[in-house]
C-alpha positions as CSV (number, residue, x, y, z in Angstrom):
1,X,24.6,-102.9,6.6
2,X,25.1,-106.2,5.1
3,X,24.8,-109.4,6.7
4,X,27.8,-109.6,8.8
5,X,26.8,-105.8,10.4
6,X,29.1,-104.7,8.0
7,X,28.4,-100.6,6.8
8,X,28.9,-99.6,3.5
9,X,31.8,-97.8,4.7
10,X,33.9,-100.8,5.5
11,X,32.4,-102.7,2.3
12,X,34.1,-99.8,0.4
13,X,36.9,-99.8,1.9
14,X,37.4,-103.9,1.7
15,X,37.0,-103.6,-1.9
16,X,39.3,-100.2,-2.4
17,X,42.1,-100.9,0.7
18,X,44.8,-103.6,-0.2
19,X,44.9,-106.2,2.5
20,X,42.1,-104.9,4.5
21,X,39.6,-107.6,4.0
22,X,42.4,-109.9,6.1
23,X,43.5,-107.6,8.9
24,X,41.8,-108.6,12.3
25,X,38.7,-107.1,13.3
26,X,40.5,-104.3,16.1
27,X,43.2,-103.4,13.0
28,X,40.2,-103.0,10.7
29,X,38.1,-101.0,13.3
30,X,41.3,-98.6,13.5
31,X,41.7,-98.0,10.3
32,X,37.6,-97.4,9.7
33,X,37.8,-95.1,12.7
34,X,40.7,-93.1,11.2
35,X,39.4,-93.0,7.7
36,X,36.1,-91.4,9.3
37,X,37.7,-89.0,11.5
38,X,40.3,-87.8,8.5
39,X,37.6,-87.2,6.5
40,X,35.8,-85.0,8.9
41,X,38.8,-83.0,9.3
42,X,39.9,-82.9,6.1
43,X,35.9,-81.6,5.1
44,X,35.0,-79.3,8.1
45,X,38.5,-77.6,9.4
46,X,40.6,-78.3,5.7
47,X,38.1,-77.3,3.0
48,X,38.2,-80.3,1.5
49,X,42.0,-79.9,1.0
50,X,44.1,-81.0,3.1
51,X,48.4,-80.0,2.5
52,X,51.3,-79.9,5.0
53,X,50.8,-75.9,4.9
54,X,47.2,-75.6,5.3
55,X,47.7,-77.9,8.6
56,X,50.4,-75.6,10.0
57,X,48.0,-72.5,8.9
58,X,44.9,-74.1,11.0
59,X,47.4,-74.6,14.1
60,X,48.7,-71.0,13.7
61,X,45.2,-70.1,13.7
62,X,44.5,-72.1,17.0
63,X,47.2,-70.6,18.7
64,X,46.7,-67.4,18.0
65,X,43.2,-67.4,19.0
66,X,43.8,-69.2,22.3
67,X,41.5,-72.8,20.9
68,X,44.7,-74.6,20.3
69,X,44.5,-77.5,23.7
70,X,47.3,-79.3,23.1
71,X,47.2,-80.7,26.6
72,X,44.4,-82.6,25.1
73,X,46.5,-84.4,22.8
74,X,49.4,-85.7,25.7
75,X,48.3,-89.6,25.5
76,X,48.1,-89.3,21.6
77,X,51.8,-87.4,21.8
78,X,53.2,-89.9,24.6
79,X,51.9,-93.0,22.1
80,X,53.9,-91.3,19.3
81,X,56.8,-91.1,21.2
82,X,57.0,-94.6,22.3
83,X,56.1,-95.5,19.1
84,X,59.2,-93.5,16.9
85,X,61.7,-93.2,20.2
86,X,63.4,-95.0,22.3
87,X,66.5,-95.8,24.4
88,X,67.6,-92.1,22.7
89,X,67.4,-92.7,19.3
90,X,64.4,-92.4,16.8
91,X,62.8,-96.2,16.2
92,X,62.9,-97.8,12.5
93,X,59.1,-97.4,12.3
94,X,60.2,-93.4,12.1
95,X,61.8,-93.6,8.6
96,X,58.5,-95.5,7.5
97,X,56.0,-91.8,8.1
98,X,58.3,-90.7,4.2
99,X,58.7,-87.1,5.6
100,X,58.5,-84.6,3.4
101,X,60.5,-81.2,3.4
102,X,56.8,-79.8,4.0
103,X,56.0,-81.9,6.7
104,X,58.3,-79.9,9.3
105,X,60.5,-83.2,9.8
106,X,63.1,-81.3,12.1
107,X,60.1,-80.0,13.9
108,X,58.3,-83.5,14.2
109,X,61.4,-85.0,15.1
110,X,62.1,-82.6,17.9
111,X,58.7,-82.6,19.1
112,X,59.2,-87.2,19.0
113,X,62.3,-86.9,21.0
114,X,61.2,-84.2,23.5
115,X,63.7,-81.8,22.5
116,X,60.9,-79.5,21.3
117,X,57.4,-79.3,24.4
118,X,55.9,-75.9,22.3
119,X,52.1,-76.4,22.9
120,X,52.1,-75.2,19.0
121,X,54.8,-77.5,18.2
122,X,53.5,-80.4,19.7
123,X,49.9,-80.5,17.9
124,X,51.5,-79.1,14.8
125,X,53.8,-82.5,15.4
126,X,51.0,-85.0,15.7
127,X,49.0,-83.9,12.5
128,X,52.0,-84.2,10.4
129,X,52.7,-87.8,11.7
130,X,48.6,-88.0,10.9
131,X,48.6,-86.5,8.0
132,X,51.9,-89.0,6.9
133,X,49.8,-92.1,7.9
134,X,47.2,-91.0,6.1
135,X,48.9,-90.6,3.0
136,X,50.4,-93.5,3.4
137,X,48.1,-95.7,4.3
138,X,45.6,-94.2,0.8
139,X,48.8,-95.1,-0.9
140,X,49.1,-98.6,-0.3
141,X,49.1,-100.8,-2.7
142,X,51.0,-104.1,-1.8
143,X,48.6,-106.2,-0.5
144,X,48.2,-107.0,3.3
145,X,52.0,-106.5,4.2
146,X,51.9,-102.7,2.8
147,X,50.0,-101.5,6.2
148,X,52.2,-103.2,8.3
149,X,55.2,-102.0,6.5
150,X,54.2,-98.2,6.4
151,X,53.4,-99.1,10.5
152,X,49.6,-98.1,10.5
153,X,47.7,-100.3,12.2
154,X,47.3,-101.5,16.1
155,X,48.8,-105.0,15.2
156,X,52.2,-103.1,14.1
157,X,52.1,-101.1,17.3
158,X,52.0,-103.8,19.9
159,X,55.0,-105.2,18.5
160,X,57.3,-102.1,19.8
């Protein structure tokens, strides 16, 4: 920790995150939470490797064997959904998650409009949007106005 209480986590990623150094302490805390939390699911259920297929292979895997909860993840989903839909129709912040043809679009679509309530579906959903956020949030690279663009942080979110 430095002076400020700062780890060496958040040094790191003040000096490696465009922008970061001048979000507001909550934003920052997100974005430290979810760089944490990413990493520990990237290491421990990924193997280091996290793609689009491997995600959908470890939810197969959870539904098969009966560990997959997505009841668990209802606030998480219901945040999503407010977030990319509303008054029917899919929110501009959607287009900003760069969905991939790996990334199940249709599927994370269906599951953001409600179209699609497979427990499967559903958690298979949410770690694509994550896994999109992710990517693009390690992508950015223009400045302080790239995470609110990509829609990443809390300060983006309480503006919908």
């Amino acid at each position: 920790m430095n002076d400020n209480g700062q780890s060496a986590s958040e040094l790191w990623l003040e000096g490696r995150a465009p922008g970061f150094r001048d979000l507001p302490d909550p934003d920052r805390r997100v974005i430290f939470d979810f760089a944490f939390l990413w990493s520990l699911f990237e290491a421990q259920i990924m193997g280091n490797f996290a793609r689009a297929d491997r995600i959908r292979e470890q939810v197969d895997r959870w539904a098969a064997d009966g560990t997959l909860e997505a009841d668990l993840y209802d606030a998480e989903l219901a945040y999503f959904r407010n977030r990319y839909f509303a008054d029917g129709a899919l929110t501009h912040h959607f287009s900003f998650l760069n969905l991939r043809p790996s990334d199940h679009p249709d599927l994370v679509q269906a599951v953001i409009k409600g179209t699609n309530g497979d427990p499967r579906d559903r958690v298979l959903g949410l770690l694509m949007i994550v896994w999109r956020l992710r990517n693009n949030l390690s992508t950015a690279r223009n400045g302080p106005t790239s995470f609110a663009a990509s829609g990443t942080i809390s300060r983006t979110r309480t503006a919908s």
